[in-house]
TORPA-4810 file (N, C-alpha, C, O; in nm, 3 decimals):
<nodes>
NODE_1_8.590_8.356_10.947_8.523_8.279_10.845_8.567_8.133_10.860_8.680_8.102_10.896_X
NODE_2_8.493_8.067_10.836_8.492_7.888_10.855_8.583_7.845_10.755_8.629_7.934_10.684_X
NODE_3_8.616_7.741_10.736_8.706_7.672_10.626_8.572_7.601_10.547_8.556_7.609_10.425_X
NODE_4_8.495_7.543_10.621_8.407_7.454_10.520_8.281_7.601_10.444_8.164_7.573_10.417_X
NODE_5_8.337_7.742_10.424_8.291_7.815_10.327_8.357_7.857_10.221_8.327_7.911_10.114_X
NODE_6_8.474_7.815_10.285_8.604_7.853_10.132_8.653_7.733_10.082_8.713_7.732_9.975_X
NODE_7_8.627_7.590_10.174_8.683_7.507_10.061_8.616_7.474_9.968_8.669_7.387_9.899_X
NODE_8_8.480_7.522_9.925_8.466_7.459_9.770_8.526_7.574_9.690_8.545_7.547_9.571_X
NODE_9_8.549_7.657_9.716_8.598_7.772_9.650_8.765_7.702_9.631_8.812_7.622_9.551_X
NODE_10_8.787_7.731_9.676_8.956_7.696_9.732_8.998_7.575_9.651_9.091_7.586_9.572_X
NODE_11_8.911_7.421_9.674_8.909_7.288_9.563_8.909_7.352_9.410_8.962_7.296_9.315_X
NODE_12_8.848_7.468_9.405_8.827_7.454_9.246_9.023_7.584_9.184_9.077_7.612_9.077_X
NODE_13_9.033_7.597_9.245_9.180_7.662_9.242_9.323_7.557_9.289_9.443_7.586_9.296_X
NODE_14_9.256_7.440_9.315_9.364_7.317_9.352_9.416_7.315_9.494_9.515_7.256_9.538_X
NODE_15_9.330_7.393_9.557_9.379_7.397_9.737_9.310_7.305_9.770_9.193_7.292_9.734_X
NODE_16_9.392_7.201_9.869_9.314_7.087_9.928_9.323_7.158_10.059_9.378_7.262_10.094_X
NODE_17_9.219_7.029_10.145_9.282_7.076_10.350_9.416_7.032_10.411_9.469_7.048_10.521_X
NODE_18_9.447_6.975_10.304_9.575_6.880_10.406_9.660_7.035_10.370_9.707_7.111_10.454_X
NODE_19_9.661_7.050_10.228_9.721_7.194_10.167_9.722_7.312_10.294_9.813_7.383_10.338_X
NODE_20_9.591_7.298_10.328_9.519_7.448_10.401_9.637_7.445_10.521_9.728_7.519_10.556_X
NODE_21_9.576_7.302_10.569_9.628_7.271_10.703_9.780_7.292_10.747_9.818_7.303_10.863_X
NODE_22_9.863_7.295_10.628_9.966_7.250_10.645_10.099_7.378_10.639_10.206_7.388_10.699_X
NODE_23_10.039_7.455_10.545_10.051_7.606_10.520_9.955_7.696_10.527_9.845_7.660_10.567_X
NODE_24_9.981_7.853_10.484_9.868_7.967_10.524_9.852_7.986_10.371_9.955_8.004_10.306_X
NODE_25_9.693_7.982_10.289_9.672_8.007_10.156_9.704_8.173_10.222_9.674_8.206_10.337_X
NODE_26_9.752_8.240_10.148_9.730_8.378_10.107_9.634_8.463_10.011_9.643_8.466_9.888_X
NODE_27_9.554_8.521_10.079_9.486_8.620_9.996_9.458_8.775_9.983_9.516_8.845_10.066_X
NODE_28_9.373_8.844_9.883_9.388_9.012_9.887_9.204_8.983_9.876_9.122_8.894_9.854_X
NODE_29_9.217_9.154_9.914_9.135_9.197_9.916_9.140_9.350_9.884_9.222_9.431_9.928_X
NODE_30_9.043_9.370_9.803_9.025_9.554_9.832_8.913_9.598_9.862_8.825_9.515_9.884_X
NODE_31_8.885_9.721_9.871_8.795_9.814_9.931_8.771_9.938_9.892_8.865_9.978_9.823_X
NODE_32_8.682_10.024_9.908_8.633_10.141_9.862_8.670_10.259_9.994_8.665_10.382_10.008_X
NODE_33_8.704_10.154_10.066_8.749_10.245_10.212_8.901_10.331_10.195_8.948_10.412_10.276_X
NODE_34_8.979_10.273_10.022_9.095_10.275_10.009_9.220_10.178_10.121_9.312_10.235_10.181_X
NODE_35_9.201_10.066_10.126_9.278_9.972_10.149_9.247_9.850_10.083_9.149_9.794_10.034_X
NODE_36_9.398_9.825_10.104_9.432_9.663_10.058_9.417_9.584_10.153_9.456_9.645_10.252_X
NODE_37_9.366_9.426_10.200_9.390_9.411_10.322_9.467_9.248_10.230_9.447_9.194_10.121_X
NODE_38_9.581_9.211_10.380_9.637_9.098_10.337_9.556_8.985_10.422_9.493_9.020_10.521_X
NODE_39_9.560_8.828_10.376_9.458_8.741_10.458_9.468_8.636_10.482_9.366_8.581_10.440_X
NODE_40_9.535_8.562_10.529_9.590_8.424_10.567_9.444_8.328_10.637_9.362_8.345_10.727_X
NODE_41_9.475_8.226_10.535_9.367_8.099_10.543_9.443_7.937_10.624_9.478_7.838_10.560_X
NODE_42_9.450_7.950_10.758_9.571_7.871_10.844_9.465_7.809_10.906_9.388_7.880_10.970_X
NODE_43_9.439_7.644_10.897_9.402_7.572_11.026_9.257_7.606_11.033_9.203_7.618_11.142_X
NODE_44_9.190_7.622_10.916_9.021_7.685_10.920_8.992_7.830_10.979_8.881_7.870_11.012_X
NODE_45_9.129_7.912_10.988_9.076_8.027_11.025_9.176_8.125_10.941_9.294_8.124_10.908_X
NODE_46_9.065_8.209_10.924_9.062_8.312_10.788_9.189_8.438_10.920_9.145_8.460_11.033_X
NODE_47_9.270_8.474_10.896_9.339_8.610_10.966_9.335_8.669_10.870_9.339_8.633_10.752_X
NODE_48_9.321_8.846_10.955_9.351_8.992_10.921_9.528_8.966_10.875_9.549_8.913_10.984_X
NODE_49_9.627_8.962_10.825_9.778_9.006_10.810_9.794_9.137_10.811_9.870_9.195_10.888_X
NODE_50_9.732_9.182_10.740_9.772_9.362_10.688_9.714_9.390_10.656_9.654_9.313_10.581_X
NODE_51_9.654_9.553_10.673_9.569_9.637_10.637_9.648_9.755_10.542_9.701_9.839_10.614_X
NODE_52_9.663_9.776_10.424_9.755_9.869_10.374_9.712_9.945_10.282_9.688_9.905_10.167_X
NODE_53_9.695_10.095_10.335_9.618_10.224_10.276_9.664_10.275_10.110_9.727_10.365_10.054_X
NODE_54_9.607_10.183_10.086_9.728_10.206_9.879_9.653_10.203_9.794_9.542_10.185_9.844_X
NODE_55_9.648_10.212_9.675_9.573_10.227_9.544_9.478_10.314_9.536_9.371_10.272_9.492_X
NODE_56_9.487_10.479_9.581_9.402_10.515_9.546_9.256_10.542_9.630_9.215_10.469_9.720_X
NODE_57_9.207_10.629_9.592_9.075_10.629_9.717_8.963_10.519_9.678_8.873_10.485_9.755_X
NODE_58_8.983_10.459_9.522_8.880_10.362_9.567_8.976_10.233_9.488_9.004_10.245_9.368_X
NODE_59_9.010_10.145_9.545_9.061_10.072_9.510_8.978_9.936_9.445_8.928_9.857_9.526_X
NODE_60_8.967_9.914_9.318_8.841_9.842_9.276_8.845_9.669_9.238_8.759_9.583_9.221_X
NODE_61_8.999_9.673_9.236_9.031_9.547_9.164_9.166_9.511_9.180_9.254_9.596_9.192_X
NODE_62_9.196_9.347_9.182_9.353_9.292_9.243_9.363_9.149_9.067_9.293_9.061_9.019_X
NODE_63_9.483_9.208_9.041_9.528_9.137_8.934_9.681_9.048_8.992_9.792_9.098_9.011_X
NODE_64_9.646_8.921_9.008_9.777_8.858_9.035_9.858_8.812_8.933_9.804_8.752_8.840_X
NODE_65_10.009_8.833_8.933_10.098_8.761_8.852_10.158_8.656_8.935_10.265_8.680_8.992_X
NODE_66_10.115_8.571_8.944_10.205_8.484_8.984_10.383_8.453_8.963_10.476_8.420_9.036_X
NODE_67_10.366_8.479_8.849_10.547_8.420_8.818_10.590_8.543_8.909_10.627_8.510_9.022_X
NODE_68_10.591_8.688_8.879_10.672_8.730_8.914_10.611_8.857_9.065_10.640_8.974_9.089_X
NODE_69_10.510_8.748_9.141_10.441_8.742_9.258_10.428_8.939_9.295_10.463_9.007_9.391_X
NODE_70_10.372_8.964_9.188_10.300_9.130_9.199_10.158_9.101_9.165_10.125_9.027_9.071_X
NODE_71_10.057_9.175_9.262_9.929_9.204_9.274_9.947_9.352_9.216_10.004_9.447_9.269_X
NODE_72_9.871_9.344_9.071_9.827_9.480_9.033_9.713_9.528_9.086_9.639_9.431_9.105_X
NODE_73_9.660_9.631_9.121_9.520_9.707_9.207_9.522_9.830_9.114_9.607_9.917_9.095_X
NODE_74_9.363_9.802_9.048_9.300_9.944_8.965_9.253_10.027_9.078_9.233_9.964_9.182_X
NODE_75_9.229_10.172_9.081_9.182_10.223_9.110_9.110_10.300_9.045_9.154_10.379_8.962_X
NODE_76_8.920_10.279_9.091_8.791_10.303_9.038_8.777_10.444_9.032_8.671_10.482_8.981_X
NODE_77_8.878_10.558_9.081_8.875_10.688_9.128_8.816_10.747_8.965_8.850_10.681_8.867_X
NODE_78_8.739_10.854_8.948_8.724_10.916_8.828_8.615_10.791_8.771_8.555_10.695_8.820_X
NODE_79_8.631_10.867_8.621_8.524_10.854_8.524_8.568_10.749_8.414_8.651_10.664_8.446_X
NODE_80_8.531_10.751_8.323_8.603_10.716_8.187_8.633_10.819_8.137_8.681_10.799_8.025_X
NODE_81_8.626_10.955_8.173_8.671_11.070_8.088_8.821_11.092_8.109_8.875_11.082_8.219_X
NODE_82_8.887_11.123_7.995_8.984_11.159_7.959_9.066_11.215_8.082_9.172_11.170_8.127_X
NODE_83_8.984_11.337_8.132_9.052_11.419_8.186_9.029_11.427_8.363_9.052_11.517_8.443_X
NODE_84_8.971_11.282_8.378_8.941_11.239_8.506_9.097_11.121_8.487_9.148_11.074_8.385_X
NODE_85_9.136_11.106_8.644_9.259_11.012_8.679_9.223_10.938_8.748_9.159_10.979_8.845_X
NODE_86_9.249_10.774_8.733_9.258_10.688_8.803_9.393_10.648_8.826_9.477_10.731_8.793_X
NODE_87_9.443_10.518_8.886_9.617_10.451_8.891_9.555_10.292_8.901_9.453_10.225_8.916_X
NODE_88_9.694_10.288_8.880_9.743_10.160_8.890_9.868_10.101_8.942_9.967_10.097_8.867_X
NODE_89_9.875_10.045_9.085_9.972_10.028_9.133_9.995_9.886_9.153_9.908_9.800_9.148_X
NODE_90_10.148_9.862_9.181_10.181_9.754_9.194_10.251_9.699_9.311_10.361_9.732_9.358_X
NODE_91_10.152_9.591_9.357_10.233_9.582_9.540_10.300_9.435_9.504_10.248_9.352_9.430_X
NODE_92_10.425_9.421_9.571_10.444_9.290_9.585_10.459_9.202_9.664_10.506_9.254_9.765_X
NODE_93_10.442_9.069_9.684_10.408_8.994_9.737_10.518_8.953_9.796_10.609_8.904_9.730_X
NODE_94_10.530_8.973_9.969_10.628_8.902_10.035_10.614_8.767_10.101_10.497_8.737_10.125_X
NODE_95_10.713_8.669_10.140_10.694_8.541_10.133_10.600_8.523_10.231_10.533_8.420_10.234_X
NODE_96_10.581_8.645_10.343_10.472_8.580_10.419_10.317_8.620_10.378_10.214_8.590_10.439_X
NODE_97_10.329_8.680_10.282_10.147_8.696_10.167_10.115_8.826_10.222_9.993_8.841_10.226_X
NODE_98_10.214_8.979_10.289_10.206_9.053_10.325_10.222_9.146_10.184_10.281_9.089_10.093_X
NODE_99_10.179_9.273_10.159_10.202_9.322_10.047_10.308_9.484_10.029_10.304_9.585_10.098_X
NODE_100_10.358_9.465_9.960_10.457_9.604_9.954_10.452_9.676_9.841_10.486_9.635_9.730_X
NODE_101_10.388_9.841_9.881_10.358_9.921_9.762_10.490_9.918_9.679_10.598_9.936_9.737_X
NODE_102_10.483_9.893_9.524_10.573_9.945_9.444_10.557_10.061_9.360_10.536_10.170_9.414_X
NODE_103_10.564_10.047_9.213_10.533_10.139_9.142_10.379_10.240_9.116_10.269_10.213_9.164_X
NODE_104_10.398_10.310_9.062_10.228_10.351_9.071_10.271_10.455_8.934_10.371_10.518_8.902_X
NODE_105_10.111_10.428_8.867_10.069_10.518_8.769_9.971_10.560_8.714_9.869_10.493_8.700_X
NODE_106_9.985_10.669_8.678_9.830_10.736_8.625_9.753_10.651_8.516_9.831_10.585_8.447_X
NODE_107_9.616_10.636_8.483_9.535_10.560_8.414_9.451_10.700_8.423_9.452_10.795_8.501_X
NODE_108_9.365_10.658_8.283_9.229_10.696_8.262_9.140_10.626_8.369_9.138_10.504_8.384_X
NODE_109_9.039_10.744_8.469_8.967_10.687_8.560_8.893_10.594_8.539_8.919_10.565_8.422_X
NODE_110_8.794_10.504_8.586_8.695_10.431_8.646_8.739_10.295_8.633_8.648_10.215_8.610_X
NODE_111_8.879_10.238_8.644_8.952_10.154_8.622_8.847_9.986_8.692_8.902_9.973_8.801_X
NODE_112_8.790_9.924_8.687_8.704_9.832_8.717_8.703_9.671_8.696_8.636_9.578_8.743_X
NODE_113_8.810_9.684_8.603_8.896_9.483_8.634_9.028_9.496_8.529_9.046_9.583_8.444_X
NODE_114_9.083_9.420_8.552_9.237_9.409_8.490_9.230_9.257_8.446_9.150_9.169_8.479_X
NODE_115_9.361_9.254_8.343_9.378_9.130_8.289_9.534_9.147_8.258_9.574_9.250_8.203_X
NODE_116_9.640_9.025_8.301_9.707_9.025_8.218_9.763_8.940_8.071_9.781_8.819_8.075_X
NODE_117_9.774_8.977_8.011_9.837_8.905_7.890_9.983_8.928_7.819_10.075_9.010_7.827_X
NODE_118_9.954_8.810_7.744_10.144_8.809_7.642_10.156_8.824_7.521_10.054_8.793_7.460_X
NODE_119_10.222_8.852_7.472_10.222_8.849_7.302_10.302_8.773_7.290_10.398_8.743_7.360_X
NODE_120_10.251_8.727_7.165_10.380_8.601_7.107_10.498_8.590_7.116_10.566_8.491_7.090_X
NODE_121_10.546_8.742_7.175_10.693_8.725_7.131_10.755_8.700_7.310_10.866_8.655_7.339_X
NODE_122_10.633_8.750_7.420_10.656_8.693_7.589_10.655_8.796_7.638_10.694_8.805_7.754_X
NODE_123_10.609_8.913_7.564_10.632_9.033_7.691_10.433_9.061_7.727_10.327_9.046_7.666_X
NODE_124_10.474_9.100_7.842_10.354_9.073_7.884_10.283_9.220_7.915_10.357_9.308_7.960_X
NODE_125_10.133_9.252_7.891_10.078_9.355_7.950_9.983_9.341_7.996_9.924_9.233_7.990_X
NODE_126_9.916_9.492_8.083_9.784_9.459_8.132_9.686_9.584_8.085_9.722_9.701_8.082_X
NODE_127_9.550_9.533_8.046_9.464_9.591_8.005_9.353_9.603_8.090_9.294_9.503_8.132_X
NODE_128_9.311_9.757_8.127_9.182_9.792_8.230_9.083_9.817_8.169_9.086_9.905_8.084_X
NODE_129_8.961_9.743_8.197_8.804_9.778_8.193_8.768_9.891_8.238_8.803_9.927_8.351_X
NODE_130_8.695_9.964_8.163_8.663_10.105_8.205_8.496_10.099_8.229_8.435_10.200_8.265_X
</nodes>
């Protein structure tokens, strides 16, 4: 992929080219194939990093925390019914934008975007769209 298709994308998140140029933006991706893939944006060219078989057979959605550099991933597996299972796992982010499965847990299926938030008092959670 070209650079002049991701930098207006990229400008509106505060990535310049000198930025691009100078370091690798890091990005995720998921898939229904059940992988994560990792994706380095270096010098106008988009790289493969890692391909990593996690979240689930359909992996639907990537929630970043920045502060404490974990990508949450829903997995779309199941229904909204009760007694259908989806997860939610948590990979984290190593300094070179490669990802490492952590924790994982059961959800009510058809898990389809994430958010995180804080409560007043700083602890933070995340809530899935069903």
């Amino acid at each position: 992929m070209h650079i002049q298709t991701l930098l207006p994308i990229l400008s509106t998140l505060g990535t310049t080219s000198a930025a691009i140029a100078s370091k690798p933006a890091h990005l995720w991706a998921s898939h229904y194939n059940g992988n994560v893939y990792s994706l380095a944006l270096k010098n106008n060219t988009l790289s493969l990093s890692q391909t990593l078989n996690t979240c689930g057979n359909m992996p639907s959605w990537l929630t970043l925390d920045a502060h404490t550099r974990t990508v949450y991933c829903s997995d779309e597996t199941g229904t909204a019914d009760a007694s259908m299972q989806g997860s939610l796992t948590a990979l984290h982010v190593r300094p070179d934008g490669t990802l490492r499965e952590g924790a994982v847990t059961k959800t009510v299926g058809g898990g389809v975007n994430s958010v995180i938030y804080e409560s007043d008092a700083g602890t933070k959670f995340i809530a899935i769209a069903h």
